[in-house]
N, C-alpha and C positions, 0 to 999 in steps of 0.2 A: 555745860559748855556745848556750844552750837557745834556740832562736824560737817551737817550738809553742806554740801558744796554751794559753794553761791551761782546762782542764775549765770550771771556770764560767762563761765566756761562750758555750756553749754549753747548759747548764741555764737560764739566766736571761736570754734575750734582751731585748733593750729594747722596753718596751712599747707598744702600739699608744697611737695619740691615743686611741680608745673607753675604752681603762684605765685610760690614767691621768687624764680625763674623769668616767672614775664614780668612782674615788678624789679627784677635787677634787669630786665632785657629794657623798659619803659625808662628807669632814670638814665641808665648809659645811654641809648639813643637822645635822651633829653638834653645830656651835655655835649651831643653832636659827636659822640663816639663809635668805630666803629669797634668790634671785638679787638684786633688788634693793636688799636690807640689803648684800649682799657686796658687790654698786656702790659704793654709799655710802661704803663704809667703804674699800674700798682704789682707791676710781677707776679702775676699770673697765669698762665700760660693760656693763649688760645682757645685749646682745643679742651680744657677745663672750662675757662666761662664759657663756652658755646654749651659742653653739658649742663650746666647748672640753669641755662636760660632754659634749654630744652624739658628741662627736670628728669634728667635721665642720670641724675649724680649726684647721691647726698651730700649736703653741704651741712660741717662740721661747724658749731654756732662760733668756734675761732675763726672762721674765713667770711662767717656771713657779718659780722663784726668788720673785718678787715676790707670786705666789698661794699659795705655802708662807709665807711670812712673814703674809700676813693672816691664811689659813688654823690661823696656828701650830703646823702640821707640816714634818717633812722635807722637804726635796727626795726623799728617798730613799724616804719612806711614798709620794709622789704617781706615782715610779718602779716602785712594787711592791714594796718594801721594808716588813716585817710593822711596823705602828706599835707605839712604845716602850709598853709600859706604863706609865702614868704613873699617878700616885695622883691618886683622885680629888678633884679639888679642892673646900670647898665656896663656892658661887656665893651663896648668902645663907641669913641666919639665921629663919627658921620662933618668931612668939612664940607659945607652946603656950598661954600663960595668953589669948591673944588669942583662939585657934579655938575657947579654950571657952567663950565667950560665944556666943549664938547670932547667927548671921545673919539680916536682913532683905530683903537684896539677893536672897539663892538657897539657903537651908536645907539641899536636896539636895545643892549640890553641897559645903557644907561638910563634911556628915556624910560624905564620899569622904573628903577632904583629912582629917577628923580619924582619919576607920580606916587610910585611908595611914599617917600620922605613927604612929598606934599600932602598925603593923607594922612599924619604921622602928624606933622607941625599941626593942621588943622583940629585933628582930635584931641592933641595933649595943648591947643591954644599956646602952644610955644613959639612966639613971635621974633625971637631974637635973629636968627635970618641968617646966622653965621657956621652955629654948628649943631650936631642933634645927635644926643645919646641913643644909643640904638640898643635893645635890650635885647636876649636872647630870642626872644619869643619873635621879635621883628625881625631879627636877623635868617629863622628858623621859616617864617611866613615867607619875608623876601627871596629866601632860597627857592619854596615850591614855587610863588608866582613866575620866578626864569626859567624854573623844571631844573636846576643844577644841584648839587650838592655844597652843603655851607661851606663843606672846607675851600670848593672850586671857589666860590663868590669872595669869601674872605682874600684869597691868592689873588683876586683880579681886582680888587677894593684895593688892594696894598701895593700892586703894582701898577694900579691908579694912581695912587697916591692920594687917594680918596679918606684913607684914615688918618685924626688925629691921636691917638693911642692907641696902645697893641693891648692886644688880648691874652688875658691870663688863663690857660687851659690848667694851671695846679689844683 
């Protein structure tokens, strides 16, 4: 009977609290969260996830369990395990017929939002003309391009009335 260890637990040690820290600090910001939303949402406290991003607070493999589930990653992304490519999903629907009205509220920042979407239609050849799923990722870009923060832009999309579905933050 073989005992040596096999090759890859040597390649791939288990990673420090710092790592997998900034991999639960990379998906929360991914889903547009700040520490405090992530509280909220999976009961946590604060100033615990702030440790744990830090890696200044070991985390018990029950809570790194429980932060992959809010998170809605692996156990295995938050270990150093490369994340699944997943298709991108979209997070809500963009009324084209809506952005082209003008705005009262901020003119400038619409004319972003509508050259966004026009670059958006053109690359995904989506010609329907009426509305345009917007994925995270675009939503996530369209925020830097204004300098605002997603949560601001989503707040002014809605009180545009510029979305045709709401956004599932569960």
């Amino acid at each position: 009977m073989n005992t040596n260890p096999q090759p890859d637990a040597f390649i791939r040690p288990f990673p420090s609290n710092i790592e997998i820290g900034r991999r639960m600090r990379t998906a929360r910001k991914n889903r547009g969260w700040t520490i405090a939303e992530m509280a909220a949402v999976g009961k946590i406290k604060a100033v615990v996830i702030g440790s744990y991003e830090r890696g200044s607070r070991n985390m018990p493999i029950s809570r790194l369990g429980e932060i992959a589930r809010i998170l809605r990653v692996d156990v295995a992304y938050l270990l150093g395990q490369p994340l699944a490519r997943q298709e991108s999903t979209s997070i809500l629907t963009l009324d084209l017929r809506a952005i082209s009205r003008p705005s009262f509220s901020n003119p400038a920042r619409l004319t972003v939002v509508v050259s966004y979407c026009a670059g958006i239609v053109k690359k995904r050849s989506d010609w329907n003309g009426e509305v345009l799923s917007i994925r995270e990722s675009d939503l996530l870009n369209l925020s830097f391009a204004l300098g605002i923060e997603q949560a601001d832009l989503l707040q002014w999309l809605i009180a545009e009335n510029y979305l045709l579905t709401k956004i599932d933050h569960s």
